[in-house]
Every structure is written in structure tokens, then in C-alpha cells.
N, CA, C and O of each residue as an XYZ file, in Angstrom:
364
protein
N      28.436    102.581     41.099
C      27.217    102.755     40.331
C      27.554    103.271     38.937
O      28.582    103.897     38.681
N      26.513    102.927     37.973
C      27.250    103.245     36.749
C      26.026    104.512     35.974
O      24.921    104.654     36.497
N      26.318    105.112     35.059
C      25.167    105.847     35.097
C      23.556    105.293     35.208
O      22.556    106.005     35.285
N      23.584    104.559     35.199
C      21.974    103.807     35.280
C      21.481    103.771     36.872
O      20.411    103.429     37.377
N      22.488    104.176     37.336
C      22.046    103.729     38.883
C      22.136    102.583     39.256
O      21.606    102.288     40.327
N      22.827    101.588     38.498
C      22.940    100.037     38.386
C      24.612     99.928     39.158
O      25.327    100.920     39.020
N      25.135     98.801     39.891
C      25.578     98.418     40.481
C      26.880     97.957     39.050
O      26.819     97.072     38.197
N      27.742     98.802     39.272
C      28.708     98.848     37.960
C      30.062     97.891     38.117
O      30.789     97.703     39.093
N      30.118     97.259     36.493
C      31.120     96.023     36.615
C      32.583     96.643     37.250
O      32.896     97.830     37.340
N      33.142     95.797     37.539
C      35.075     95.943     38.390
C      35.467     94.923     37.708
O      34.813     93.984     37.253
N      36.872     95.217     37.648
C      37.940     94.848     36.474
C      38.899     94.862     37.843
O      38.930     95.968     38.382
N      39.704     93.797     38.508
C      40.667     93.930     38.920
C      42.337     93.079     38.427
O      42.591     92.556     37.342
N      42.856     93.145     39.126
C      44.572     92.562     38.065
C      45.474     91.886     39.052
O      46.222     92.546     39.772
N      45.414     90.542     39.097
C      46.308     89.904     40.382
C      47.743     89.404     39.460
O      47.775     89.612     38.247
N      48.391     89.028     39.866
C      49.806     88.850     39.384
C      49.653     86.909     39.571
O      49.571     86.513     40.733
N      49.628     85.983     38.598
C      49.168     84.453     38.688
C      50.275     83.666     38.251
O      50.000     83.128     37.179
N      51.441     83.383     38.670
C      52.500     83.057     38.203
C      53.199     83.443     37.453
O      53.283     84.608     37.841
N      54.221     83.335     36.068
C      54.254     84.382     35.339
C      53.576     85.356     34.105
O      54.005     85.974     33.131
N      52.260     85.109     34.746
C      51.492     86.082     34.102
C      50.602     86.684     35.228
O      50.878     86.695     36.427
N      49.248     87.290     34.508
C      48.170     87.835     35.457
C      46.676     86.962     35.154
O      46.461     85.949     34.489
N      46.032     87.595     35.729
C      44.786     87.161     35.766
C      44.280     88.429     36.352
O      44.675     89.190     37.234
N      42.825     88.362     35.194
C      42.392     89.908     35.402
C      40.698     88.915     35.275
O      40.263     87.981     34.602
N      40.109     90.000     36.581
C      38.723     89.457     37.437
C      37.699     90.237     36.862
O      37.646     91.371     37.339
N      36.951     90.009     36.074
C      36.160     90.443     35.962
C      34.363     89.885     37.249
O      34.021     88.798     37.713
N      33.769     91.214     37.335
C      32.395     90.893     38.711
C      31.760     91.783     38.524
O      32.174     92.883     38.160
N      30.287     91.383     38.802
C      29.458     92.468     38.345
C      28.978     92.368     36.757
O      29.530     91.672     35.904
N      28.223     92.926     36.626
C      27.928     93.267     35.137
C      28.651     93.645     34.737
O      29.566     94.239     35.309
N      28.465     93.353     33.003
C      29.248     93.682     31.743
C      28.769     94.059     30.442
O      28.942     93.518     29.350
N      28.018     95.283     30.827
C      26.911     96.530     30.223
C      27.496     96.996     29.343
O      28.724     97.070     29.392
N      26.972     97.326     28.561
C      27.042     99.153     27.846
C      27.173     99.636     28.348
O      28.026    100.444     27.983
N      26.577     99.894     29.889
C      26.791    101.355     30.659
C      28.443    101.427     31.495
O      28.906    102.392     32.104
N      28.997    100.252     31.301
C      29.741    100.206     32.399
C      31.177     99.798     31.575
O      32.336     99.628     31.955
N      30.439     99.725     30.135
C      32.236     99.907     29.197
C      33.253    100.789     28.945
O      34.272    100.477     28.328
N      33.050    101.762     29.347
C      34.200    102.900     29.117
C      34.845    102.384     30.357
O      35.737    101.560     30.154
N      34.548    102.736     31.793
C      34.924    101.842     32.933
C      35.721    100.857     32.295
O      36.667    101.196     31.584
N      35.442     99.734     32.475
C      35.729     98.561     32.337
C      36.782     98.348     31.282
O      37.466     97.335     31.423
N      37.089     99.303     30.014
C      37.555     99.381     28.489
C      39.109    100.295     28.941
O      40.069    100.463     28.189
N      38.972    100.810     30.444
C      40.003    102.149     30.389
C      40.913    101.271     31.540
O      42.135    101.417     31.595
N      40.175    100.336     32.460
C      41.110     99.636     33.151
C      41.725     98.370     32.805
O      42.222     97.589     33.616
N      41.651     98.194     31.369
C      42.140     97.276     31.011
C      43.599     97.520     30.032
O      44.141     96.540     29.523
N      44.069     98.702     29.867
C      45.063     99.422     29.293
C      46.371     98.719     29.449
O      46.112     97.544     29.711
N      47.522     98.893     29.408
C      48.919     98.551     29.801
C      49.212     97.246     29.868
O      50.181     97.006     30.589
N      48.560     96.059     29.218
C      48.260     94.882     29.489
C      49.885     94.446     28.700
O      50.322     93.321     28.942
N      50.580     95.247     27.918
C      51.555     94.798     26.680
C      52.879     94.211     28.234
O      53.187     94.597     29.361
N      53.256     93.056     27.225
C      54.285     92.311     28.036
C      53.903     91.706     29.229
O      54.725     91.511     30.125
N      52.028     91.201     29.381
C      52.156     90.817     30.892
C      52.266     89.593     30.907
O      51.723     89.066     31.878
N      53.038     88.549     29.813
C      52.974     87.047     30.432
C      51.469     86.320     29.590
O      50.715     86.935     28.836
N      51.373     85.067     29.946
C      49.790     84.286     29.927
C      48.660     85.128     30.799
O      48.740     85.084     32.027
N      47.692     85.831     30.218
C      46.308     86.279     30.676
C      45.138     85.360     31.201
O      44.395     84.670     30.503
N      45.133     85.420     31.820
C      43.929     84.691     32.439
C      42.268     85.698     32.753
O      42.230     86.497     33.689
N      41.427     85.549     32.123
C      40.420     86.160     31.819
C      38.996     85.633     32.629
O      38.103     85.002     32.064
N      38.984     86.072     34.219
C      38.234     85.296     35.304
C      37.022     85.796     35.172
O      36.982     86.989     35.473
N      35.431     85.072     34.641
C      34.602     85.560     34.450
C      33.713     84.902     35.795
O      32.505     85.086     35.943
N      34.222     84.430     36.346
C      33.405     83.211     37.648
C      32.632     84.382     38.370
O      31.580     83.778     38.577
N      32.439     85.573     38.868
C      31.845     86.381     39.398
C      31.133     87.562     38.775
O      30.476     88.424     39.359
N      31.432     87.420     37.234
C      30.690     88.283     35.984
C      29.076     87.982     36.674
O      28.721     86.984     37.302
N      28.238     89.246     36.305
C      26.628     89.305     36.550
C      26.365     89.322     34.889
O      26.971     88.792     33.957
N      25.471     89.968     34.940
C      24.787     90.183     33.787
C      25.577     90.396     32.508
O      26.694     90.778     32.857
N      25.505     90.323     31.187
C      26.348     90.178     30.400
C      25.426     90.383     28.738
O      24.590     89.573     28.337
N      25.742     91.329     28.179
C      24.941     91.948     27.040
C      25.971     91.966     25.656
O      27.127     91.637     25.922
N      25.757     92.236     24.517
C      26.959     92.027     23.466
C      28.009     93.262     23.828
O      29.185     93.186     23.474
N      27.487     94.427     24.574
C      28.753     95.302     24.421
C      29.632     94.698     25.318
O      30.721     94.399     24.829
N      29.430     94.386     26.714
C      30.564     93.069     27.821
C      30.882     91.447     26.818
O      31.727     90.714     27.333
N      30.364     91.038     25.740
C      30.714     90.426     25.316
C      31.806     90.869     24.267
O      32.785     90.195     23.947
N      31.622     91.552     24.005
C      32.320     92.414     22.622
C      34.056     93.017     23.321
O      35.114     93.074     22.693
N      33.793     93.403     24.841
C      35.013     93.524     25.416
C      35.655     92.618     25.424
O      36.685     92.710     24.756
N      35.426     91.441     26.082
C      35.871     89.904     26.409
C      37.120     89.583     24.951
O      38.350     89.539     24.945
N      35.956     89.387     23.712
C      36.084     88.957     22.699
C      37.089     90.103     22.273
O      38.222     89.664     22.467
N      37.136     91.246     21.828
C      38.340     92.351     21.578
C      39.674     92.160     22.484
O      40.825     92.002     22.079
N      39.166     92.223     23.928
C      40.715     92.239     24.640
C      41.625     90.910     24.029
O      42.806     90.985     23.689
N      40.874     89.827     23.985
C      41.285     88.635     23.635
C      42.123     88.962     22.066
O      43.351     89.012     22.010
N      41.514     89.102     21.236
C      41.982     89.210     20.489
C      43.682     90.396     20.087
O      44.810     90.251     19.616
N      42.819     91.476     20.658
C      44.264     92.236     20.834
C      45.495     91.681     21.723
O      46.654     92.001     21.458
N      45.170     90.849     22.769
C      46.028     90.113     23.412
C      47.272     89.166     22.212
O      48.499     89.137     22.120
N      46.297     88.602     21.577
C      46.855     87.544     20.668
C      48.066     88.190     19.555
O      49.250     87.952     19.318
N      47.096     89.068     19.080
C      47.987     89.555     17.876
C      49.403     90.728     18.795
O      50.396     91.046     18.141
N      49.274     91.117     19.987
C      50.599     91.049     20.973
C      51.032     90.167     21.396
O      51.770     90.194     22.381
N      50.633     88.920     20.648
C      51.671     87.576     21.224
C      51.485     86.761     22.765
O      52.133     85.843     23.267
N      50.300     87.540     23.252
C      50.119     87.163     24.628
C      48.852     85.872     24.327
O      47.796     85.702     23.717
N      49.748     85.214     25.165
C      48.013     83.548     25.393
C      47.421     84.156     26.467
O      47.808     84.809     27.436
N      46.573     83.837     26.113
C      45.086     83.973     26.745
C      44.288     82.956     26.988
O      44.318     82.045     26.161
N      43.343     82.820     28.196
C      42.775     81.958     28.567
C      41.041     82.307     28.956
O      40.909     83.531     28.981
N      39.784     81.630     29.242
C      39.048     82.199     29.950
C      38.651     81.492     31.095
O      38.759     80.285     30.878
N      38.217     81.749     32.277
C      37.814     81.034     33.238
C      36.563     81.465     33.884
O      36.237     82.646     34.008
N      35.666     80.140     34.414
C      34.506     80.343     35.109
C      33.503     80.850     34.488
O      32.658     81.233     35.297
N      33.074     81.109     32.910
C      31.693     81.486     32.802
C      30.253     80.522     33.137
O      29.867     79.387     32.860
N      29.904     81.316     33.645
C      28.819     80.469     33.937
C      27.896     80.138     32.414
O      27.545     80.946     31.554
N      27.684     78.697     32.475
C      26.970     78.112     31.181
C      25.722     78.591     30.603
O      25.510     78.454     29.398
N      24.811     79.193     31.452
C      23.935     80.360     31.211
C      23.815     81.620     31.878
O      23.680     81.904     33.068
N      23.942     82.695     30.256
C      23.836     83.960     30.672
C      22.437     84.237     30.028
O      22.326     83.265     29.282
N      21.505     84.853     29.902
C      20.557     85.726     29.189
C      20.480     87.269     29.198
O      19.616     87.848     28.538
């Protein structure tokens, strides 16, 4: 639960050949970005990223604004990046 009493996003990290793939599920709030912003840390040297949004809920500019930042900091560490599964409508 995240402070709202709302059912708070998870960030998990599988190992996908020689890189990872990191799961995002659940919403991707304001309320649930510090969460979500603190388990995404140590990412330096992991290979091709894979960025799994197929089980993302709800989705507002601050969960967009993560997406779009990690990505980018990924890049300028030299890491490719990918995204997978958003669903074609969010509101």
C-alpha cells in the first residue's frame, strides 16, 4: 500500500540473457515514486535493459517521468534499453 491507501507499484529485476529486465506492475503514481525511484539504483554495468511495462496499472506523468529518466540515464551509461508491453491506452 502506498500512502494513499492505494495498492502500490513493484519494480522487480530478473537476469534476461546478458542483460536484465526490470518488471514494472501496478501503478506508476506520484505516491509510489520514491518506492519505485530507490529500487531502481545499481543498474551501472547491467548489460541490455529491458523495461517490462505489460502488467503496469495506472500511469500519471510522475510514473511516466520515471520510465522516461531511467531510460535516459541508462543511455548516457552506455546501456541499450528497450520497452516492452505497454498497453496502447493509458488515461
Amino acid at each position: 500500500m502506498n500512502e494513499a491507501g492505494a495498492a502500490a507499484g513493484e519494480v522487480t529485476f530478473e537476469s534476461a540473457g546478458d542483460g536484465r529486465m526490470i518488471r514494472f506492475a501496478g501503478p506508476l503514481l506520484v505516491t509510489d515514486l520514491g518506492a519505485l525511484a530507490a529500487g531502481l539504483k545499481g543498474l551501472e554495468g547491467a548489460g541490455p535493459v529491458t523495461l517490462d511495462l505489460s502488467k503496469a496499472g495506472a500511469m500519471d506523468t510522475a510514473g511516466a517521468w520515471l520510465i522516461v529518466t531511467l531510460r535516459r540515464r541508462l543511455k548516457a551509461e552506455g546501456v541499450e534499453t528497450r520497452v516492452e508491453g505497454p498497453a496502447t491506452s493509458r488515461r
